[in-house]
C-alpha positions in Angstrom: 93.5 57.7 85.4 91.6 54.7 84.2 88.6 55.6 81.6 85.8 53.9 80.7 84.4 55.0 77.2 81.6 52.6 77.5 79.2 54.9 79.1 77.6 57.2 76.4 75.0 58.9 78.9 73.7 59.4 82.2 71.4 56.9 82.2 73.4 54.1 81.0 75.6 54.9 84.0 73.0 54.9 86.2 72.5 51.4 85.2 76.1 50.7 86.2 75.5 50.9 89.6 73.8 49.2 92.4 70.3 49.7 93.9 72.3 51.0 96.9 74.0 53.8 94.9 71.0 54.6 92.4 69.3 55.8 95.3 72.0 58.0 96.7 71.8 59.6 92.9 68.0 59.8 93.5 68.4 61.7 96.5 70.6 64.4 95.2 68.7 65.0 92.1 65.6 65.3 94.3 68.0 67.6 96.8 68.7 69.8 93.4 65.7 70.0 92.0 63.9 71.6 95.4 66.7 74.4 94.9 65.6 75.2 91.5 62.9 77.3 91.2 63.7 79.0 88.0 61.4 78.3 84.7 61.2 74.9 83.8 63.6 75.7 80.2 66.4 76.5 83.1 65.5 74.0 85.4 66.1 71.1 82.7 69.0 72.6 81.7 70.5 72.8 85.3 69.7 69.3 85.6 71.2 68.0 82.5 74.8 70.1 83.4 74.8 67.9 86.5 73.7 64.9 84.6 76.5 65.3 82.2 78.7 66.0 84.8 78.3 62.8 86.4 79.3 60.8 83.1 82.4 63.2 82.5 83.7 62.3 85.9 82.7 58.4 85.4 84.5 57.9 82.2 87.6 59.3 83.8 87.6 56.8 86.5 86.0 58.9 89.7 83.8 56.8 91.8 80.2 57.7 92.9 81.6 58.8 96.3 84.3 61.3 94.4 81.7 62.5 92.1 79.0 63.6 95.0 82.0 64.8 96.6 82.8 67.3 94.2 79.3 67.9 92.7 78.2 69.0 96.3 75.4 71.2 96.3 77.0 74.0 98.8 78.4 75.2 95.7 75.3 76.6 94.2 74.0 77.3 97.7 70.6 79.1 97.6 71.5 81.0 94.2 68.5 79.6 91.6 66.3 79.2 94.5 65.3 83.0 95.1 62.4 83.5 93.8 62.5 88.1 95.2 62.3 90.2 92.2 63.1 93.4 95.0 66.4 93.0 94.6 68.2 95.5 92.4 71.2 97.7 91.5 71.8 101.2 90.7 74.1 101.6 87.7 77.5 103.3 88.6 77.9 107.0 87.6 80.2 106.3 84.2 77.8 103.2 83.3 74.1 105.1 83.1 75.3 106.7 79.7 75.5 103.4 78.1 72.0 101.6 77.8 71.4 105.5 76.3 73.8 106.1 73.5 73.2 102.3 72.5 71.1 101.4 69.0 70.4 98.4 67.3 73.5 98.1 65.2 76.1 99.0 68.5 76.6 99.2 72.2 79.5 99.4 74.6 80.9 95.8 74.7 84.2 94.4 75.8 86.1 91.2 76.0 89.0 89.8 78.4 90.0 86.0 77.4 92.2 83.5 79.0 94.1 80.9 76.8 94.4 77.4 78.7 97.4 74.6 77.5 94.6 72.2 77.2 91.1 72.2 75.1 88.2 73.4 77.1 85.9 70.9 78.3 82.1 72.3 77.7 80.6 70.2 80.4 83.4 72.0 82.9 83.0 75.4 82.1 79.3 75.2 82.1 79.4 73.4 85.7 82.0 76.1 86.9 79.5 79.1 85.4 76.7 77.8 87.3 79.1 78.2 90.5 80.7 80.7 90.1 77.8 83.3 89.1 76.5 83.7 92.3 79.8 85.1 94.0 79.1 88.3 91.3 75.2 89.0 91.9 75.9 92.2 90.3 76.9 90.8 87.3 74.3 88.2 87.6 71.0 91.1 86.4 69.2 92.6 83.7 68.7 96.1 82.8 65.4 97.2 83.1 63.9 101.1 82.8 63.0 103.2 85.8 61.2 106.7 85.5 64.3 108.6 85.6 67.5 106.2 85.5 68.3 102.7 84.0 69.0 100.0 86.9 69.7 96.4 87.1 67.2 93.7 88.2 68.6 90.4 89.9 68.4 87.4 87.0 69.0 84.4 89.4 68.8 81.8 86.4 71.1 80.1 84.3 74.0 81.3 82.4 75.2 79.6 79.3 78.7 79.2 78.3 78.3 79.1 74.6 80.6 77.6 71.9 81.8 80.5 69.8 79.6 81.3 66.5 80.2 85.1 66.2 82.0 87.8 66.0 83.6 89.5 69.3 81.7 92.3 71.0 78.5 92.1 69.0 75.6 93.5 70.3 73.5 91.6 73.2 69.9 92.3 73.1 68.5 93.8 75.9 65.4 93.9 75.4 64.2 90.7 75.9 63.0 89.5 79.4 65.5 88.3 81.4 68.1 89.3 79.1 71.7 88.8 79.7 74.6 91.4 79.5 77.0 89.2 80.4 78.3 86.5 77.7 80.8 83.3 78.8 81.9 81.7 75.1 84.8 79.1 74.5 86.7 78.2 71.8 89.3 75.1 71.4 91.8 76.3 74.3 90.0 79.9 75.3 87.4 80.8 77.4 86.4 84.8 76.8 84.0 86.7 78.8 82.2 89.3 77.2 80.5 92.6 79.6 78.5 95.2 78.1 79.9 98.0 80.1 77.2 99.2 82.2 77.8 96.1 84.3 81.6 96.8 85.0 85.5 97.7 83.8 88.2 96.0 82.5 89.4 95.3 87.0 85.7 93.4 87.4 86.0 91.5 84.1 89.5 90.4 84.7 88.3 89.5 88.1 85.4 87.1 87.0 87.2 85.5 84.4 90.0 84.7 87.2 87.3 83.4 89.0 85.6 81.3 86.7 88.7 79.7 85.4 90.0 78.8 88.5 86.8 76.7 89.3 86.9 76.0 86.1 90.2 74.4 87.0 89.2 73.2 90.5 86.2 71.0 88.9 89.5 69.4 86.7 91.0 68.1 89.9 93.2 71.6 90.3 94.5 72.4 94.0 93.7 76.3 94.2 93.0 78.5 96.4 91.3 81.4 96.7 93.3 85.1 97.0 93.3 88.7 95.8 91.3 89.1 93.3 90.6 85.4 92.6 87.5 85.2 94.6 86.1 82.2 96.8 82.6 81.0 95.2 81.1 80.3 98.1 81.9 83.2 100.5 79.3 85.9 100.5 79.3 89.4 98.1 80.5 92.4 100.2 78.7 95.3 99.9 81.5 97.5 98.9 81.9 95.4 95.5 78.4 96.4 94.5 79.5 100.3 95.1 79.3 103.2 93.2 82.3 105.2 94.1 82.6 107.9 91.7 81.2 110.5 94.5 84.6 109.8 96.4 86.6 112.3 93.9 83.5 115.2 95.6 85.7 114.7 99.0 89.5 114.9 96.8 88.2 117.8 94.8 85.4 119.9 93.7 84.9 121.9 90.7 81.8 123.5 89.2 83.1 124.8 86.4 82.2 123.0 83.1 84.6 121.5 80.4 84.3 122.8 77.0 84.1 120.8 73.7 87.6 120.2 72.0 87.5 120.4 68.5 87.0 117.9 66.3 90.0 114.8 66.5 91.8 113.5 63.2 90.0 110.6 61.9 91.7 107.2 60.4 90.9 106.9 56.9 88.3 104.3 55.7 84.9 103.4 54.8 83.3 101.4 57.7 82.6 98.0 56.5 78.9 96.5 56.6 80.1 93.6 58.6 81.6 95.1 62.1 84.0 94.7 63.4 85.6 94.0 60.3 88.6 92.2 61.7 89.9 91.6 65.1 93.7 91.2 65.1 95.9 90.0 67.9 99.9 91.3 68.3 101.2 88.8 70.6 104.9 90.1 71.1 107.0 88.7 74.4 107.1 91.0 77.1 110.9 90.8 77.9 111.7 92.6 74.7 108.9 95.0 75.3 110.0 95.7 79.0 113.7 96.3 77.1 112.6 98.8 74.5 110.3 100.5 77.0 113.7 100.8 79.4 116.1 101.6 76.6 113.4 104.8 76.0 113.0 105.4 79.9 109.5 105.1 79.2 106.6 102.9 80.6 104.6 100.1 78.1 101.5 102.3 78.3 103.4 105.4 76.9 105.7 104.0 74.0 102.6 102.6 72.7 100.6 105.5 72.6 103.2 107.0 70.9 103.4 104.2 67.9 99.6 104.7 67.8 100.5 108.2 67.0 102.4 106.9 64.4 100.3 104.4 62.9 97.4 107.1 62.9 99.2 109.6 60.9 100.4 106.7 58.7 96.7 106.1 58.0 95.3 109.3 57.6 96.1 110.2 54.3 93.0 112.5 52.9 93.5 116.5 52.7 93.7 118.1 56.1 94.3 120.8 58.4 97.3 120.4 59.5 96.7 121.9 62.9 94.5 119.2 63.1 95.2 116.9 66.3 95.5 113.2 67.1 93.9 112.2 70.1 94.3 109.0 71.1 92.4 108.3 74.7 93.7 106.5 77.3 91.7 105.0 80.0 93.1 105.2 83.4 91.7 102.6 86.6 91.2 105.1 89.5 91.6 102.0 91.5 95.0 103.2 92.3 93.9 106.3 93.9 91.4 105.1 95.8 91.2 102.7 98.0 88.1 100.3 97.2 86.6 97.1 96.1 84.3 97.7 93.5 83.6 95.7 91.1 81.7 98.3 88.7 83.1 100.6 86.7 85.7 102.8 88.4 87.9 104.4 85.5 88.2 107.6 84.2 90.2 108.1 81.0 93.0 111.0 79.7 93.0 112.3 76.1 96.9 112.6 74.8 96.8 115.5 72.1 99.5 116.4 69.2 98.7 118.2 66.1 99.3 116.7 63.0 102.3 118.3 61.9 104.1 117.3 64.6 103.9 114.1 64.8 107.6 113.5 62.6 109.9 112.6 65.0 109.5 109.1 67.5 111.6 110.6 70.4 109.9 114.3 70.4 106.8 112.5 70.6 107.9 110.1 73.2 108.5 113.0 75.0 105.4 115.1 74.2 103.6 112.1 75.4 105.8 111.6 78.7 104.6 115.3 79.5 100.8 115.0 78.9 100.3 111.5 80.9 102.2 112.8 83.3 99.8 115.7 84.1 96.5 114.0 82.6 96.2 111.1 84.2 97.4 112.6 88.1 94.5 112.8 90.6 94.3 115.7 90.7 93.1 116.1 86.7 91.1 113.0 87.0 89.1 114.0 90.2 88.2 116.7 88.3 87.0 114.9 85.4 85.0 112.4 88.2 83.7 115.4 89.8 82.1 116.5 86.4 80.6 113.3 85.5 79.3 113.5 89.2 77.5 116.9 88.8 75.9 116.2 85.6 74.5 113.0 86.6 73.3 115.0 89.7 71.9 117.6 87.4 69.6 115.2 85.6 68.4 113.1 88.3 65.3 114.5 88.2 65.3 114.4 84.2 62.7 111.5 82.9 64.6 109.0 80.7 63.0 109.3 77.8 63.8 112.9 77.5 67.5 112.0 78.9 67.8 109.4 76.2 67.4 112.1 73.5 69.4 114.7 75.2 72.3 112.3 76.0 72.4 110.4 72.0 72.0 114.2 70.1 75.0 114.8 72.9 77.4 112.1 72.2 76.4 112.2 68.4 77.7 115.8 68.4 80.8 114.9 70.3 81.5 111.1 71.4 84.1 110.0 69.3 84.6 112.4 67.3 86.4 114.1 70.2 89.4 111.1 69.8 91.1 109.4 67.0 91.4 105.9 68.8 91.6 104.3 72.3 94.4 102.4 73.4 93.3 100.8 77.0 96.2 98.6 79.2 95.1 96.4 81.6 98.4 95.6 82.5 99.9 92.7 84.2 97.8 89.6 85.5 98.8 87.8 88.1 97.8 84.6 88.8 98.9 81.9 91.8 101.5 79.6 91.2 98.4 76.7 91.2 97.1 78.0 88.1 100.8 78.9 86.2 101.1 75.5 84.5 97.2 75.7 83.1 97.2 78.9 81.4 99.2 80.3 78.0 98.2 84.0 78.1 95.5 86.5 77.8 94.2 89.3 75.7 91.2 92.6 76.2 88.9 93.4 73.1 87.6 97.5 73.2 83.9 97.3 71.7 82.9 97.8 68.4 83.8 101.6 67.6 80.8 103.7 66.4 82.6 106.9 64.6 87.0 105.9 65.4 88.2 103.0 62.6 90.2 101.3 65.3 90.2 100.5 69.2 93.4 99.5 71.0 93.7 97.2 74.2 96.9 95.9 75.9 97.6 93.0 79.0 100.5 90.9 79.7 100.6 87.7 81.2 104.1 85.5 82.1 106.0 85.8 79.1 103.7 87.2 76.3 102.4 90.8 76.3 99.3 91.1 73.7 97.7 94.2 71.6 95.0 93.7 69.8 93.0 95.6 67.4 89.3 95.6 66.7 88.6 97.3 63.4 85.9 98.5 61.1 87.6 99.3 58.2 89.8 97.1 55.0 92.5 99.4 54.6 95.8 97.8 56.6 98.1 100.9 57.2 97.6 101.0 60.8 98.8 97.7 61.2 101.5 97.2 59.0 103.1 100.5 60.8 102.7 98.4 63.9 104.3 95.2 62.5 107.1 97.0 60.7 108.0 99.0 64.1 108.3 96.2 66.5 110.3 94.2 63.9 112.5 97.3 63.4 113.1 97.0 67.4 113.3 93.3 67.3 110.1 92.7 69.1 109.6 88.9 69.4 106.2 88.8 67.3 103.2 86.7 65.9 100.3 87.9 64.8 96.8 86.1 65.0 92.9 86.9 64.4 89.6 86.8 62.2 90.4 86.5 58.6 
C-alpha cells in the first residue's frame, strides 16, 4: 500500500482535494455533528477521532471514496444522539454487594487483555470503541443511588481508550457525574479492558474485548465476521443479555435454610505494601505441556492448579499456626453451563476447596482431595443452593434503605469476606476466536482485582498455544511464586515469566 507521509493533519488533507470532494467531507461532518448531542468536551472529541481517522486512512493510500466507505455513519447509528435519561438497569443479584463493600483505597475490578502481533494503532482502537459501545448498552452506564438498591443510568457519551499510565485494577471513581466503570487502555501490542464487577463477569468481559478487537481489526482492513460470542456492532441488544438470571436456580432448587460462617482461612504471610497491587506477574507456560501434565494426573487444568496453589500457600505461610487451620482457595465457577442464557452480567457462583494445614504434604493425596471436593462443590445441585441464598437475602433486604444496607453489608463482609479464603484462583478457560482473527492475535491473559485482606489473587485463560496465570499481589515476599516456577520446571512446563517490576 502506497503512503503518503506528507499530510501531518486533517486540514492539510483537506487541502489535497478538490472543491468537489471538500464538500462531500463537509457534508458528513455536518451529517455527524446533527448525531451528537452529547456535551460539547465529547462532541469535539468525537469529531477529532473521525478527523484523525481520515488522515490515518489517507497516508496509507485509501481514497476519499474508501474512507467514507468505511467511516460510514450506520456504525454509530443513533448511539450519542439520545438525549433520555429514563433509561436504566437494575444490577444483577451477585453485583449489588459491590458499589457497598467498595472504599476509597479498593473496589472489585478485573482485567481480560488481548495481545495483537502488531503495535496498536490509537486512532483505531479509539474509532472501533466509539462503535462498538453501543452493541453493550449495559456496559455503556453509570452507577447512581436509588432509595433502596444501586442501579445503572444509561452514559450514551464517549469512551476513551487510554494509553496505559497505571497500575492494573486501580480504583475507578464513581462518584463523579457520568462516571465510567468500564476502562479500554492499550499498551505497545495489547489492548486490556478493565470492568468493575458490578457491570459483568469474566463471559461478558471476554465478550466485549472480542468485540472490540475484531472491529478493531475490521477498521485495519480485516475480513471478519460476526459469530458466537463475537458480536455484530450494529445489530440491536437482546433483552436477555441485559438479564438478571440468578432467580433461575428458585425453579432448580430451593432452600431456606441459612449457611453458617466457616472459620477463619489460613492467610499468606506478608505485610501489604502501600503501593497496591504491589506487583502483577504473568506465567505464560504453553498449553500442550499443560494439557500433558494435566492427562498424565487424570486431572483437569482447573484442578492441578488448585492443587499447586495449595502448595505454594503452605510454602508461604510460615508464622506460628493451628495446624488444623485450613487453606481455602476459592474457585469461581460460570453457571453458564447449567443454564441456558445470554447474559451478559454477572452469572457465576464460586466453590470454596478446603484442606487443613497439616495435610497438605503430599501432591497426589491432594490432587485427589481436590478431585473429590470440585467434584461435589461446583455440581448444580451445590451451586443452586448457593444462588438460591444469594437470592433470598437480596429478597430479604429489598425493602432495606441503602444507607442502612451499606453499613450492614461493609460490618458483614469485614467480619467475613476474605478472611473466609486464603486466595482465588479463577479460569476462564479456552478462547476461541475465528480463523479471520488467528493470524492477528498472540494470546491473552485475566487480572482478579486488587485483594483487600488475601496477599494474592489467581486467574487462568488459554489461547492457541499459550496458557497464562497470572498473579496480582500485595505483598514483597516471593515464596508463592518461586514454588510456582520451581514446579512447572520440575514437570518441564514450557515457561516465561513477565510483569510490573
Amino acid at each position: 500500500m502506497k503512503k503518503n507521509r506528507k499530510i501531518n493533519s486533517f486540514y492539510e488533507y483537506k487541502k489535497t482535494l478538490n472543491q468537489v470532494d471538500q464538500k462531500k467531507i463537509d457534508d458528513f461532518f455536518i451529517c455527524l455533528k446533527s448525531k451528537i448531542k452529547t456535551d460539547k468536551y465529547n462532541k469535539i472529541k468525537l469529531i477529532k477521532d473521525f478527523q484523525q481517522m481520515f488522515v490515518y486512512y489517507s497516508i496509507n493510500g485509501k481514497t476519499l471514496q474508501e474512507i467514507l466507505n468505511i467511516l460510514d455513519l450506520k456504525n454509530i447509528a443513533d448511539f450519542y444522539s439520545v438525549t433520555d435519561n429514563s433509561v436504566w438497569f437494575p444490577l444483577d443479584n451477585a453485583a449489588k454487594i459491590y458499589p457497598l463493600i467498595m472504599n476509597y483505597e479498593w473496589m472489585m475490578i478485573f482485567r481480560v487483555s488481548v495481545y495483537l502481533k502488531k503495535d496498536i494503532v490509537p486512532c483505531v482502537l479509539q474509532m472501533a470503541l466509539n462503535r462498538t459501545i453501543k452493541r453493550f448498552p449495559y456496559f455503556a452506564t453509570t452507577v447512581k443511588k436509588g432509595f433502596f438498591f444501586h442501579y445503572l443510568d444509561a452514559c450514551n457519551s464517549r469512551y476513551e481508550a487510554e494509553e496505559e499510565k497505571r497500575l492494573p485494577c486501580t480504583r475507578m471513581n464513581t462518584s463523579k457525574q457520568n462516571a465510567r466503570s468500564l476502562r479500554v487502555i492499550y499498551y505497545k501490542n495489547r489492548i486490556s479492558c478493565e470492568f468493575f464487577h458490578l457491570l459483568t463477569d469474566g463471559t461478558g468481559g471476554i465478550c466485549f474485548l472480542k468485540t472490540l478487537t475484531a472491529e478493531y481489526l475490521k477498521l485495519l482492513g480485516e475480513n471478519i465476521k460476526a459469530e458466537k460470542d463475537i458480536l455484530d456492532i450494529n445489530s440491536p441488544p437482546e433483552e436477555a443479555e441485559e438479564a438478571n438470571d440468578f432467580p433461575l436456580a428458585d425453579v432448580a432448587f430451593k432452600d431456606k435454610n441459612e449457611k453458617k460462617a466457616s472459620p477463619n482461612a489460613l492467610q499468606i504471610n506478608g505485610r501489604r505494601t502501600f503501593i497496591r497491587p504491589s506487583r502483577v506477574l504473568h506465567f505464560e507456560m504453553n498449553t500442550m505441556d499443560i494439557k500433558r501434565w494435566a492427562q498424565e494426573e487424570n486431572a483437569t487444568v482447573t484442578e492441578l492448579f488448585v492443587t499447586l496453589l495449595f502448595f505454594a500457600s503452605r510454602q508461604s505461610i510460615r508464622k506460628k499456626i493451628n495446624v488444623d487451620s485450613s487453606i481455602r482457595i476459592q474457585v469461581p465457577v460460570n453457571m453458564r453451563k447449567f443454564y441456558k442464557t445470554k447474559t451478559m452480567r454477572n452469572f457465576s457462583m464460586f466453590a470454596i476447596i478446603d484442606i487443613p494445614y497439616r495435610n497438605v504434604m503430599d501432591f497426589k493425596t491432594v490432587l485427589t482431595e481436590v478431585k473429590k471436593q470440585m467434584k461435589i462443590k461446583t455440581s448444580k445441585t451445590e451451586l443452586d443452593k448457593s444462588m438460591t441464598f444469594a437470592n433470598n437475602s437480596v429478597k430479604g433486604s429489598r425493602y432495606v434503605p441503602l444507607f442502612i444496607k451499606k453499613y450492614l453489608v461493609r460490618w458483614g463482609y469485614n467480619l467475613i469476606g476474605e478472611k473466609n479464603t486464603t486466595t482465588t484462583l479463577s479460569n476462564l478457560g479456552v478462547v476461541n476466536l475465528p480463523e479471520t482473527m488467528k493470524d492477528s492475535v498472540e494470546k491473552f491473559d485475566f487480572v482478579l482485582g486488587i485483594p483487600t485482606r488475601n496477599k494474592y489473587n489467581c486467574s487462568l485463560i488459554s489461547y492457541g498455544e499459550k496458557t497464562v496465570l497470572s498473579l496480582i499481589k500485595t505483598v514483597k515476599n516471593e515464596d508463592f511464586e518461586l514454588y510456582l516456577k520451581d514446579e512447572l520446571d520440575k514437570n518441564n512446563i514450557g515457561l516465561k515469566i513477565f510483569g510490573s517490576k
